[in-house]
N, C-alpha and C positions, 0 to 999 in steps of 0.2 A: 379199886382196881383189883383183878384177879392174879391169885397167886404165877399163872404163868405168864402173864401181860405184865405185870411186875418186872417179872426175872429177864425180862427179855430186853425192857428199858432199861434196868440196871446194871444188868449185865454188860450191856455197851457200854453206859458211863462207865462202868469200872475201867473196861478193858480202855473204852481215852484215857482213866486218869493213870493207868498202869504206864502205858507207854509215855505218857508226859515225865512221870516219875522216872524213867528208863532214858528217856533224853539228859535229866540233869544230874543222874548216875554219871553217866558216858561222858557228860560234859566235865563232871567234876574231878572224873578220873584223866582225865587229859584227852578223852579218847575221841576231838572234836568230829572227823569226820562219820566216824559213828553215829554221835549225838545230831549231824546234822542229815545224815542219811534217815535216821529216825524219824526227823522232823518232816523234812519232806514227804517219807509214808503217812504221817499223821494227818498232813493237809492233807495228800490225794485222798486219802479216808473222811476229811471233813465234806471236800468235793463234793465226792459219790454221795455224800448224807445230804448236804444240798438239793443234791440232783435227783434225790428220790424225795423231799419231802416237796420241793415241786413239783416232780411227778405227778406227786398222791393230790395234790391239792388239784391240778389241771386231771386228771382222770375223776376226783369229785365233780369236777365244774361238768366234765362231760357225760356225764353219768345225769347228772341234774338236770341237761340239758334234753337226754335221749326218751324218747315217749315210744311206747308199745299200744299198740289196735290190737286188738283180739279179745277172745274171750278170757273170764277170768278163770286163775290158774292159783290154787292153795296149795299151800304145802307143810309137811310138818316140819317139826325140830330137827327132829335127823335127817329128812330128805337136804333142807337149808344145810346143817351141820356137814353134810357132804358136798354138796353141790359149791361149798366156798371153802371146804378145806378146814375148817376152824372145830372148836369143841364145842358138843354142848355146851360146858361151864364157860366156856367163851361166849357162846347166846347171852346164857340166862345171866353173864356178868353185865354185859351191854344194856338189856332189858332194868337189871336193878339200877343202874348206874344212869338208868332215864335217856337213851341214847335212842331206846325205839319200845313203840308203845305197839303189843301187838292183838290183834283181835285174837278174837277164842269163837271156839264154833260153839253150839248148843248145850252139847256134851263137857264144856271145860275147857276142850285140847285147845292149845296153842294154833293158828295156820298164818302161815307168810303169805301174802302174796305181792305180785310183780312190782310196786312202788314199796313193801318192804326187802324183797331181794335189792331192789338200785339203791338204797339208804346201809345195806346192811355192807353191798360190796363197797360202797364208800367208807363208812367207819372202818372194812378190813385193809383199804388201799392205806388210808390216812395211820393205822396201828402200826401197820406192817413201816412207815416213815418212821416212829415213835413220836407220831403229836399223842398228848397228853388228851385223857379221856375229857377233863376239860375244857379242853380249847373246842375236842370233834363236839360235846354236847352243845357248846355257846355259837357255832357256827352251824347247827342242827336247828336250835331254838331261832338263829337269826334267819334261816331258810322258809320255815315255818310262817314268820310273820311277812316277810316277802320274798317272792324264787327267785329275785334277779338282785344277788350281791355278791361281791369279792370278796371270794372263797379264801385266798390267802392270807386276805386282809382278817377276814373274821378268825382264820386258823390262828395267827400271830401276835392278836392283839388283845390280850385279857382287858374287861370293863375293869375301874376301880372299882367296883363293887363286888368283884372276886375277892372272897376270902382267902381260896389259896392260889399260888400264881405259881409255877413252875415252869422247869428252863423250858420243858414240852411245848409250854403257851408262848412262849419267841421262841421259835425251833429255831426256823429261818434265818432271825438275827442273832441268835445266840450262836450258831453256827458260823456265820460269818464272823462275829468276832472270836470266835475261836481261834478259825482258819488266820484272823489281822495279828491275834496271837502268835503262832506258831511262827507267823513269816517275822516277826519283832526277833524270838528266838535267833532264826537264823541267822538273822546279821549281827546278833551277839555273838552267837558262835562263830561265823567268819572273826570277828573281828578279836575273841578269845584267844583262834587258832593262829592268827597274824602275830598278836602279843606272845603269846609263851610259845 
């Protein structure tokens, strides 16, 4: 994974595990409606992570679905590089990391065309969720062998044969149990702020 695709997933994790840490600060200092104010921003923050990594999964599925007539249409590096917003070193991290294999014209140069721009905006809908490169490559490779499969299901669901498995590859459930977390919290803390 590329140094700023990195910082971007970890940088989240921190900033939940910051605020979790900040709830049993507040909690410990007495300070329950504080700690429990906190708590409830944390879920609506779990929520919205939710709600965007279904997003990204139903925008793959429909992207997978959408077919273009026309002629065909190439493009380079940097035309793609702009056209979706992303860097270079964001391409060519995708590319090494086996996410998308892309032809070369005569000359060497790289060219995208129309079935890798709809593979390329899906890896950026599904990044921009924080699934793990991963989970997009094992639901790439699942696509490949047949185009009609649940997208969620293959985002969510590392094979045992994954060496590494991260929280990215259960976005979806790890999240929710977060979120079952947080709500356990708060009837601690109701029930902290009743007793003292």
């Amino acid at each position: 994974m590329g140094g700023t695709e990195r910082g971007s997933v970890l940088d989240s994790f921190m900033r939940n595990n910051q605020r979790i840490i900040e709830v049993v600060k507040k909690s410990a200092e007495g300070q329950y409606d504080e700690a429990i104010k906190l708590t409830n921003a944390y879920i609506a923050l779990v929520d919205t992570e939710i709600e965007n990594a279904n997003e990204a999964a139903e925008i793959a599925s429909s992207i997978l679905e959408s077919t273009v007539r026309g002629e065909k249409i190439y493009l380079k590096r940097s035309e793609v590089s702009d056209a979706l917003g992303i860097t270079m070193d964001t391409l060519r991290n995708w590319e090494m990391n086996g996410l998308l294999k892309i032809k070369r014209k005569e000359n060497g140069y790289r060219v995208y065309d129309h079935e890798d721009m709809k593979k390329l905006k899906i890896i950026r809908s599904l990044r921009s969720a924080n699934y793990s490169l991963s989970s997009i490559l094992r639901m790439m490779n699942a696509l490949y062998q047949r185009e009609s499969a649940d997208v969620k299901h293959l985002l969510n669901t590392p094979s045992g044969e994954e060496e590494i498995v991260s929280v990215c590859d259960n976005l979806i459930s790890s999240l929710k149990t977060a979120k079952e977390n947080a709500e356990c919290i708060i009837v601690m803390l109701y029930k902290m702020k009743s007793k003292y």
